[in-house]
C-alpha positions as CSV (number, residue, x, y, z in Angstrom):
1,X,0.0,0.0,0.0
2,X,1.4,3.4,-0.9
3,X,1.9,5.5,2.0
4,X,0.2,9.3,2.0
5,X,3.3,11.5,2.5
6,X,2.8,12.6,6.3
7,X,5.9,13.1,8.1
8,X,5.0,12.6,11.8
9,X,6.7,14.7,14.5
10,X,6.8,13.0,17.8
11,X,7.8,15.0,21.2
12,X,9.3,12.9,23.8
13,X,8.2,12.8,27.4
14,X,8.6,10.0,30.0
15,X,5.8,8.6,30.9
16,X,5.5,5.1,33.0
17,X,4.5,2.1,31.1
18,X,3.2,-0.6,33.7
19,X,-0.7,-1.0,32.0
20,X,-1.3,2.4,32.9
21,X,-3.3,4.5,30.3
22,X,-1.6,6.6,27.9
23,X,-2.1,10.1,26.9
24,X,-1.4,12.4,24.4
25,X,-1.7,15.3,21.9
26,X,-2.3,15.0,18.4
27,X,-1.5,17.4,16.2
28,X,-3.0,17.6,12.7
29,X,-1.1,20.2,10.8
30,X,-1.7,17.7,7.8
31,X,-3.6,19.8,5.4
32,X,-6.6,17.0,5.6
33,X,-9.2,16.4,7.8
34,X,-8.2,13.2,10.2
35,X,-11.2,11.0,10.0
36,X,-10.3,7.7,12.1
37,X,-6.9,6.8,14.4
38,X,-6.3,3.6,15.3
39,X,-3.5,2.3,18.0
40,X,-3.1,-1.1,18.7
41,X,0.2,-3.1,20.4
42,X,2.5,-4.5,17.8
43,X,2.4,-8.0,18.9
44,X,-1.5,-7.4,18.3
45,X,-2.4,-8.5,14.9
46,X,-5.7,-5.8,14.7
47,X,-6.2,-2.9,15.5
48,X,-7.9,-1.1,18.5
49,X,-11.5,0.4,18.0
50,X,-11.1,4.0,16.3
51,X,-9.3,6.2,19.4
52,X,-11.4,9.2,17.7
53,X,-15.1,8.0,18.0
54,X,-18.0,10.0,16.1
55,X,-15.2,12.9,16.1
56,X,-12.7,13.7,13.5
57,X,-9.9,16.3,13.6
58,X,-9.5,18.8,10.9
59,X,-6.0,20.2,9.7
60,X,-4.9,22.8,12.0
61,X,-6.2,21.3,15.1
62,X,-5.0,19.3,18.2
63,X,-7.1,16.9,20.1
64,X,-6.5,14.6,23.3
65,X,-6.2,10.9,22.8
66,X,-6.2,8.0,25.6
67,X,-5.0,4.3,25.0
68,X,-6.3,2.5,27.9
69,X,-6.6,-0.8,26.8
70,X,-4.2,-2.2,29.6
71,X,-1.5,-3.2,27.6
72,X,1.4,-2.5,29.1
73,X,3.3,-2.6,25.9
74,X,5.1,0.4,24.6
75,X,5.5,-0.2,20.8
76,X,2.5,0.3,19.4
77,X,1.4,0.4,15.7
78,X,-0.6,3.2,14.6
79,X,-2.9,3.8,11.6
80,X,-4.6,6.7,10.5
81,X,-7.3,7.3,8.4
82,X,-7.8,10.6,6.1
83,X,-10.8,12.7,4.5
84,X,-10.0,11.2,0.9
85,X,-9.4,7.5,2.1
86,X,-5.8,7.4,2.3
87,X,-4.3,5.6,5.1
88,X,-1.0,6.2,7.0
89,X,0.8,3.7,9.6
90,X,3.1,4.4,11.7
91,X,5.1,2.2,14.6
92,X,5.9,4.5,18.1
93,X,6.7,4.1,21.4
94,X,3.7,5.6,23.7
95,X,5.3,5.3,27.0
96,X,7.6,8.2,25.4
97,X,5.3,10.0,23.9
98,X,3.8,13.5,24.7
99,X,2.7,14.5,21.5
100,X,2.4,13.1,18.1
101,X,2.3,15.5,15.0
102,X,1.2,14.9,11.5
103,X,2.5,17.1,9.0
104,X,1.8,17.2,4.6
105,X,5.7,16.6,3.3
């Protein structure tokens, strides 16, 4: 699958890991509206259920999202979803993560 060319930006923050929820910013300077986000573990071959809900996040925007699916993995796979269907992945470690940026390059 060709990937969308979205450079994420990630801002590091120690967080602790043991299974306890996860939160962060997300940052759509993107130029497109974001439509559905999806984190999941990597060892997990699906993916979560869509970390956005009946909300979406248009370019220019920042939103708050929770994992709290008591993992207490760090890597985690991520895949987002954009206004004219293309899909992004993306593999980060949460338990650094404060912030998490998608820009159009």
């Amino acid at each position: 699958m060709p990937r969308f060319p979205l450079a994420p930006v990630l801002a590091v923050l120690a967080v602790p890991a043991a299974a306890q929820d996860i939160q962060y910013q997300l940052v759509n300077e993107s130029g497109l509206t974001l439509m559905e986000f999806y984190a999941s573990p990597v060892e997990d071959p699906g993916w979560s259920n869509d970390l956005l809900g009946a909300r979406v996040l248009p370019p220019d925007s920042t939103g708050t999202v929770t994992i709290a699916d008591g993992a207490d993995a760090c890597e985690y796979d991520l895949l987002m979803v954009f206004e004219d269907g293309r899909e992004v992945t993306d593999r980060v470690d949460i338990c650094d993560l404060a912030s998490y940026t998608l820009t159009a390059e």
